[in-house]
C-alpha positions in Angstrom: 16.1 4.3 16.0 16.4 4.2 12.3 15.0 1.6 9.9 18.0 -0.7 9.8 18.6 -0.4 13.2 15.2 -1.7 14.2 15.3 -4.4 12.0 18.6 -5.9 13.2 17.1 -5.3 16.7 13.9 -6.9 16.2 15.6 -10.1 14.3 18.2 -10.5 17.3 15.6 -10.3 20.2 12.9 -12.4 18.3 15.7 -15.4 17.5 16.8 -14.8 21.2 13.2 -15.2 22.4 12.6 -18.1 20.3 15.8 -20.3 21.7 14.3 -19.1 25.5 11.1 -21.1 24.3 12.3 -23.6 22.9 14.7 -23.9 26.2 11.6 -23.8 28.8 9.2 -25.9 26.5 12.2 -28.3 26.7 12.3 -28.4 30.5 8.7 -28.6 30.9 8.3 -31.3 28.7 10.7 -33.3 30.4 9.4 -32.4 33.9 5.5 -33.1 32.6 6.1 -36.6 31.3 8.5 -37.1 34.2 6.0 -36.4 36.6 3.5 -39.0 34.8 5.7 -41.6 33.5 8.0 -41.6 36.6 6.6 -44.2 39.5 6.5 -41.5 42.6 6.1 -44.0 45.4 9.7 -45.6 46.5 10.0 -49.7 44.7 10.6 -52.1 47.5 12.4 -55.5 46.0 11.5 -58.3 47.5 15.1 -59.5 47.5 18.0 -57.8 48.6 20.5 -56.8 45.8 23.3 -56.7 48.2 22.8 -60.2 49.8 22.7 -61.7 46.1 26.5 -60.0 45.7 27.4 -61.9 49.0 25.8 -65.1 47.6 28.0 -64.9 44.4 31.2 -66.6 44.3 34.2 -65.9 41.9 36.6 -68.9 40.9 38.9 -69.0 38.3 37.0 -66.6 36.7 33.9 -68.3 36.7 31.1 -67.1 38.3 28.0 -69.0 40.8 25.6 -67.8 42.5 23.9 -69.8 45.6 21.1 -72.1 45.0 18.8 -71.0 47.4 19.3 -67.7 46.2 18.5 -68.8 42.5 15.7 -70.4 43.5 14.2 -67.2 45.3 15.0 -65.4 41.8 12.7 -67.5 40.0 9.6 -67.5 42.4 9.9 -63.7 42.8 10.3 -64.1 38.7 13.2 -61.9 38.6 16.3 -62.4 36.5 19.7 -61.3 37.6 22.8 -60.3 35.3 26.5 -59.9 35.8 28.8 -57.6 33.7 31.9 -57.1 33.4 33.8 -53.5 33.8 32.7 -53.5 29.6 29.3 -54.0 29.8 29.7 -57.5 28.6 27.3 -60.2 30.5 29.2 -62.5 32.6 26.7 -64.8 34.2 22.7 -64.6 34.0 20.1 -66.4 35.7 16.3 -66.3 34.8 17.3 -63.4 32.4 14.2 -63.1 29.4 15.3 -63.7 26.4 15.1 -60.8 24.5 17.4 -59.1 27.1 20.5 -57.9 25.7 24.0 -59.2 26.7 25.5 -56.0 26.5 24.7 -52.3 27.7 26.3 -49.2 26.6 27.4 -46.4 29.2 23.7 -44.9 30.3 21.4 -47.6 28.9 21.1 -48.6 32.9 20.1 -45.5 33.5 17.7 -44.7 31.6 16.2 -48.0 32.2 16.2 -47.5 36.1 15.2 -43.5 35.6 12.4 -44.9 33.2 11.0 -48.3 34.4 7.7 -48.3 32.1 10.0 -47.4 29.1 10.3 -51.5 29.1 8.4 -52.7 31.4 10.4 -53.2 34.5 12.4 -52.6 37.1 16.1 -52.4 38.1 18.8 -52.4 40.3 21.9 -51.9 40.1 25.7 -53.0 42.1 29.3 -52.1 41.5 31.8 -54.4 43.5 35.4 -55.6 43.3 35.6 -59.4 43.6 39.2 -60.8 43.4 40.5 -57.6 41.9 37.7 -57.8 39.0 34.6 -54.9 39.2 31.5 -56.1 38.4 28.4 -55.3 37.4 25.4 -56.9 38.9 21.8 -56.3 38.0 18.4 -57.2 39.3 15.4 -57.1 37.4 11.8 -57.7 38.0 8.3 -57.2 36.0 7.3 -53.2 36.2 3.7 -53.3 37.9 2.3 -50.2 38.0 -1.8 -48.4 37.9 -0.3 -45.6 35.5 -2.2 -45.2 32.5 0.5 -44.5 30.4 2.1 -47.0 28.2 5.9 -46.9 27.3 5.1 -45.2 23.9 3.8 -42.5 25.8 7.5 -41.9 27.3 8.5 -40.8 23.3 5.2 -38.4 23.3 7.9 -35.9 25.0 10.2 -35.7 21.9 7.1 -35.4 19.8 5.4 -32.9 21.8 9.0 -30.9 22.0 8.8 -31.0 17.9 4.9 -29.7 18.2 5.7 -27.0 19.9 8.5 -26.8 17.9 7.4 -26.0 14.9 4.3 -23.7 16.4 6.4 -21.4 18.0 8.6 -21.5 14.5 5.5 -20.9 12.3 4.7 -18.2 15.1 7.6 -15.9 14.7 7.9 -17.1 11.0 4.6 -15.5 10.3 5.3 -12.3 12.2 8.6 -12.1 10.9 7.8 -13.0 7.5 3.9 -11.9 6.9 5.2 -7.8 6.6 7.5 -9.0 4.0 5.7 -11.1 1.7 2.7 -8.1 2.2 5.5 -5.8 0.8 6.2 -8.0 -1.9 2.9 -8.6 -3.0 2.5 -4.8 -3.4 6.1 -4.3 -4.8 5.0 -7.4 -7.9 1.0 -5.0 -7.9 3.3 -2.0 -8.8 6.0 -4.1 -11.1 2.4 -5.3 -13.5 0.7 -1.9 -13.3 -1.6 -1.9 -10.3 -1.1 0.6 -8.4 -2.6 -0.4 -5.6 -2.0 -2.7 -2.1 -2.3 -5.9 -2.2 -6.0 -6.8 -1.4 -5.8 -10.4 -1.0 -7.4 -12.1 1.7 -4.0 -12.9 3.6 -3.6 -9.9 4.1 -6.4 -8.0 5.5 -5.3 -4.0 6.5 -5.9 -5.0 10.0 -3.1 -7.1 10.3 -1.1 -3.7 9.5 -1.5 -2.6 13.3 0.5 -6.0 14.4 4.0 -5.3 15.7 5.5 -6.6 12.6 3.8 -4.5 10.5 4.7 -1.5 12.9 8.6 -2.4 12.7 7.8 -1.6 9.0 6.0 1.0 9.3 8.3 3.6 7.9 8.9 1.3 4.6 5.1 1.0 4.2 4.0 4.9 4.2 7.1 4.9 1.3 5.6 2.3 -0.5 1.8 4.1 -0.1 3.8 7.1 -1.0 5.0 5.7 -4.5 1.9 4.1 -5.0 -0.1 7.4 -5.5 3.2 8.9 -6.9 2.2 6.2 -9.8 -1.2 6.2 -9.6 -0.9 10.4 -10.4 1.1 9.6 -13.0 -0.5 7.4 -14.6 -4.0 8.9 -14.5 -1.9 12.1 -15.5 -0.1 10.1 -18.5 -3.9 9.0 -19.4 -5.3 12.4 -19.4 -2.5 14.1 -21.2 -3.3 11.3 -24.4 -7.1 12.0 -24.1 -6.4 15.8 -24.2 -3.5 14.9 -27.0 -6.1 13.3 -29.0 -9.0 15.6 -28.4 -6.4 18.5 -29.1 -6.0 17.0 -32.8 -9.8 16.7 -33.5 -10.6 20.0 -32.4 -8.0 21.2 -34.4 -9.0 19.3 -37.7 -12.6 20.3 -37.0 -11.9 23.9 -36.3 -9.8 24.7 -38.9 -11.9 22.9 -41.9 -14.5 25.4 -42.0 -11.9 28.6 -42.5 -9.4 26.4 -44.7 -12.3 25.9 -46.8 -13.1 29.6 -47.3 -9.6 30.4 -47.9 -9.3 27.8 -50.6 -12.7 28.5 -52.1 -11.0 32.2 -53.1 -7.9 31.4 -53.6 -9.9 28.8 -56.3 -11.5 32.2 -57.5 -8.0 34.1 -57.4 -6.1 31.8 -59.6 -9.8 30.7 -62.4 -8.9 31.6 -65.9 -12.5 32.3 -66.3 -12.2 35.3 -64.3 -10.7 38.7 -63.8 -11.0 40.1 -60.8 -10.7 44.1 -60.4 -8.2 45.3 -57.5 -11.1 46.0 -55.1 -12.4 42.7 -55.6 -9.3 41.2 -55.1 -8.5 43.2 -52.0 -12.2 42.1 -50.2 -11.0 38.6 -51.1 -7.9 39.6 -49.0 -9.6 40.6 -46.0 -11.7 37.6 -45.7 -8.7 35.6 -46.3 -6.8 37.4 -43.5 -9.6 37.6 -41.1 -9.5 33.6 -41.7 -6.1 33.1 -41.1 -6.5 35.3 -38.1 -9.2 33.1 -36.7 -7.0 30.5 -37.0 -3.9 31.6 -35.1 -6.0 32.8 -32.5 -7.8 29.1 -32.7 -4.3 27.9 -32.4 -2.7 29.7 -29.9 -5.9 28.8 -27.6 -5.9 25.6 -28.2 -2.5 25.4 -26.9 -3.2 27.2 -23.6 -5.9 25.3 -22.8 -3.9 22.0 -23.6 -1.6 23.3 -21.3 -4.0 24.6 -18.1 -5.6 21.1 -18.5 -2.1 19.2 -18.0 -1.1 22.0 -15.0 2.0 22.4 -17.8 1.5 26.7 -17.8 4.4 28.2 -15.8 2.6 30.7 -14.1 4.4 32.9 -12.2 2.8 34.9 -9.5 3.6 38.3 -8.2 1.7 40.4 -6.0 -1.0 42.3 -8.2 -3.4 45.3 -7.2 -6.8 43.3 -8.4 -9.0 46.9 -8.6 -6.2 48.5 -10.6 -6.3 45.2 -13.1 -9.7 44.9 -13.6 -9.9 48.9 -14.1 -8.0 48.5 -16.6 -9.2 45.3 -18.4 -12.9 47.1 -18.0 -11.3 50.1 -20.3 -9.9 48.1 -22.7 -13.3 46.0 -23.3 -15.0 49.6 -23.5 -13.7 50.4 -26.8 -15.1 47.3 -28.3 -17.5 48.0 -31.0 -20.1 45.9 -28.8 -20.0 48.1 -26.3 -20.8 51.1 -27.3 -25.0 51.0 -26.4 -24.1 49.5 -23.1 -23.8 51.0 -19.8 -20.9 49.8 -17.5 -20.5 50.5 -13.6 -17.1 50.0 -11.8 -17.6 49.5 -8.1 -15.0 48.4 -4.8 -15.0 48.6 -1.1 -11.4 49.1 -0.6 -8.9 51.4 -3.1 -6.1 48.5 -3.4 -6.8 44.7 -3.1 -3.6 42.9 -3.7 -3.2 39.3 -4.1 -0.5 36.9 -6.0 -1.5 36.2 -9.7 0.1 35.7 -12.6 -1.3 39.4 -14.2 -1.1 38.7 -17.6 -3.3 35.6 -17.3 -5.4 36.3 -14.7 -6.5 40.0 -16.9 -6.9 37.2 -20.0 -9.6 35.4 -17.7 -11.3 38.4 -17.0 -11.4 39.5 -20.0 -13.0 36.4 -21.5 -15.8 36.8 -18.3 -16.2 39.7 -19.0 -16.5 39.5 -23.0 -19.1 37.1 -22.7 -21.1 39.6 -21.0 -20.8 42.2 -23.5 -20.7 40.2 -26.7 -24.0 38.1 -25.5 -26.2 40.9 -24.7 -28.5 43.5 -26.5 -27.7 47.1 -26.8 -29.0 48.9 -23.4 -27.9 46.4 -21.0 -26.3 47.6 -17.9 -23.6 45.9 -16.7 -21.6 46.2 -13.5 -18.2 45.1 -12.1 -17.3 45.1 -8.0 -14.4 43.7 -6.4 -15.0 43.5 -2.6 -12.7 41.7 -0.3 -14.2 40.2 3.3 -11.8 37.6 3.7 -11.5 35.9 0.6 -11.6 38.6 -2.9 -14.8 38.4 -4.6 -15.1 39.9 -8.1 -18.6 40.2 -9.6 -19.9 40.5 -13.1 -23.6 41.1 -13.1 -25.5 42.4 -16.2 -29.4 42.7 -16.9 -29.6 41.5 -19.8 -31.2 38.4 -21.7 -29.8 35.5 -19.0 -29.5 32.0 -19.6 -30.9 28.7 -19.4 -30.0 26.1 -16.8 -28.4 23.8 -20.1 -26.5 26.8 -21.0 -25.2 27.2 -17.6 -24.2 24.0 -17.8 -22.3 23.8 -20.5 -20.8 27.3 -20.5 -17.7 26.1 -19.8 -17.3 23.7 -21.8 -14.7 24.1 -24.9 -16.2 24.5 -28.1 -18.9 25.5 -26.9 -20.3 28.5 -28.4 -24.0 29.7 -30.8 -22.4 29.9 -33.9 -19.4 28.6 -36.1 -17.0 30.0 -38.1 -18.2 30.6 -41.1 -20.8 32.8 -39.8 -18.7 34.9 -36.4 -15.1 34.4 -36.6 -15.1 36.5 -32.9 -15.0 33.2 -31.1 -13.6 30.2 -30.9 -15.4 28.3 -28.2 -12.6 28.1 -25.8 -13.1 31.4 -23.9 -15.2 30.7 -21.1 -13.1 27.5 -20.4 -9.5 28.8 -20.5 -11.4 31.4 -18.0 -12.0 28.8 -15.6 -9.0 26.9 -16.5 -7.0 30.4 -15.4 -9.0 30.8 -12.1 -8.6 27.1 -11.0 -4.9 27.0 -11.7 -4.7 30.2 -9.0 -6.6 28.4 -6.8 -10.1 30.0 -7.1 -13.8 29.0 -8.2 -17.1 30.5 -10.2 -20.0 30.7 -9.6 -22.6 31.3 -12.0 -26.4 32.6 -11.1 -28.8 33.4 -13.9 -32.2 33.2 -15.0 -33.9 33.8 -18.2 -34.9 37.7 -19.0 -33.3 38.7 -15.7 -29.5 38.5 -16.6 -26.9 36.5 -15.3 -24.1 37.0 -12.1 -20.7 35.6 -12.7 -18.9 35.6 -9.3 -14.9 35.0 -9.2 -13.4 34.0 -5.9 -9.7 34.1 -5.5 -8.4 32.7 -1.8 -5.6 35.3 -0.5 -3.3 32.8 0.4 
């Protein structure tokens, strides 16, 4: 049953099952008080109702009863009244005086259903007496051991109200509670909390009530936004830290070689000087090899601004990893670093295929594998294995100098390199971090074991699916 559904379902039964309540606590109000208020054992008059209608005489309209009759009214202290076919009193005798002289349709009964509502008893007669009905009622004092009093005949209508009102609050509160829960998390979301409500009224356990249930569907897409938000927003707060580390790195990183590059172009354009064309030309190079550093400083700074904010399209395709790293291994060969080293390619299985994006993934491990080469003395042995037991392991292990546990520790973070510009422009700081930056974003981890004097192990571990 969908949402709508079960909410026009549950509104109907619930207003159903209220007026059923309301219905029996009605009835068994009336039967409790009933039962108390109502004098169980049968009243025996000490005078005969009917033999006062044959002692009561009708002429011209005027109406007598006899006098021994009277006079057994007033020692029995009872009162006796006559109506007409209105209501209106005809003739009383002994009546009290606060006794009214006319009674509405039902005021009789109720006073004979009810004899401690006023505090006696009647009886009632309807006869025809020359061609006129009448009315004749006999009262006497109510005497009775019941504890209740005649207020306690109106506890019923109070009682009804009591219970009333419970049963009201009752489904009020089932009904209701979900809602107001969902609007106290809608007004979190509307201020920027993204969070449910945590108030005390309403405690998660209250959740597993069947109004929370009937909800239930609402509620997981209210959780659902509220970590949709909460993503964003801790997404939207990284991006402006990364923003604004982006510019400082930038601003720092590119002082040093603006700086040399306006220091000779300061020398290029002095009157004071003339520069030969071979001078001019070294002043070139440097120049270049500057602005060089700088694109390359750039163009990193961007890729790792965009691995950090998951904002590289990488696009996977299934990639032969031996046949990669082969290659990438050949290509690092030829660097003028590695020409007193000694490298050793190893594998357990020809092919290894997995999805990667290639050009990235043979960027990462050529940054690993730099590292290796560029941080080492001449005579280091250094050797690469990709095995696959499950998930592909790639391993770069070398025998050189090693590390220490605080540059393990920071190895991967950006900027983090031994020397600056001005002095080695083959580095910007950000290779070993867009390296692990590349390997998380495919869903794979490093680990690092090293020691100092007994080289280091750089271990890559992509999952195959």
């Amino acid at each position: 049953m969908k949402l709508k559904q079960r909410i026009a379902f549950h509104f109907f039964s619930r207003t159903i099952l209220l007026i059923v309540i309301c219905i029996v606590l009605f009835l068994f109000s009336i039967l409790f008080f009933d039962f108390f208020l109502n004098d169980k054992k049968p009243h025996r008059s000490p005078l005969s109702l009917s033999s006062v209608v044959r002692q009561t005489t009708l002429t011209d309209r005027n109406i007598s009863v006899d006098e021994d009759m009277t006079a057994h009214l007033k020692k029995n202290h009872m009162w006796l009244q006559i109506l007409d076919e209105n209501g209106n009193e005809l003739y009383s005798y002994n009546k009290p005086s606060h006794f009214p002289k006319h009674y509405i349709p039902g005021e009789l009964v109720s006073d004979y259903l009810y004899p401690a509502k006023k505090g006696f008893h009647l009886s009632t007669w309807f006869d025809t007496k020359d061609s006129q009905t009448l009315t004749w009622i006999l009262g006497e004092p109510f005497q009775s051991d019941n504890p209740f009093l005649y207020w306690t005949n109106q506890l019923w209508i109070l009682s009804i109200i009591i219970m009333g009102m419970a049963v009201a609050l009752y489904f009020g509160k089932q009904l209701g509670a979900p809602l107001l829960y969902i609007v106290s998390w809608i007004e979190n979301l509307s201020i920027g909390r993204y969070a449910e409500p945590a108030s005390s009224s309403f405690i998660p356990k209250k959740k597993k009530k069947p109004g929370y249930r009937l909800y239930q569907e609402l509620m997981n897409a209210m959780s659902n936004l509220t970590l949709i938000l909460q993503k964003n927003k801790t997404e939207s707060e990284q991006l402006e830290r990364t923003r604004e580390e982006w510019m400082t790195g930038v601003s720092h990183d590119l002082k040093t070689p603006l700086s040399v590059i306006k220091g000779y172009t300061i020398l290029l354009s002095s009157e004071k000087h003339e520069w030969n064309h071979e001078k001019v030309q070294d002043f070139a190079n440097i120049m270049n090899e500057r602005v060089e550093y700088m694109e390359e400083l750039i163009e990193e700074f961007n890729l790792t601004f965009r691995l950090k904010n998951d904002a590289l399209p990488i696009k996977k395709e299934k990639t032969d990893i031996v046949g990669l790293l082969r290659k990438t291994l050949e290509h690092l060969k030829s660097l003028p670093e590695s020409q007193e080293k000694t490298f050793q390619f190893q594998t357990n299985q020809s092919g290894i295929f997995a999805d990667i994006d290639e050009t990235y993934m043979q960027r990462a491990l050529e940054n690993l594998l730099a590292n290796s080469i560029k941080h080492n003395p001449d005579g280091t042995a250094i050797t690469v294995s990709v095995l696959q037991d499950g998930p592909i392991s790639i391993l770069i292990e070398d025998n050189g100098i090693g590390m220490e546990k605080e540059t393990m520790a920071h190895l991967f973070d950006r900027y983090y390199r031994g020397t600056d510009a001005s002095s080695d422009t083959s580095g910007t700081g950000l290779g070993m971090a867009i390296a692990k930056q590349i390997i998380v974003a495919h869903g794979g981890h490093i680990e690092m074991f090293s020691e100092p004097g007994r080289g280091t192990r750089m271990k890559v571990v992509l999952q195959t699916r």
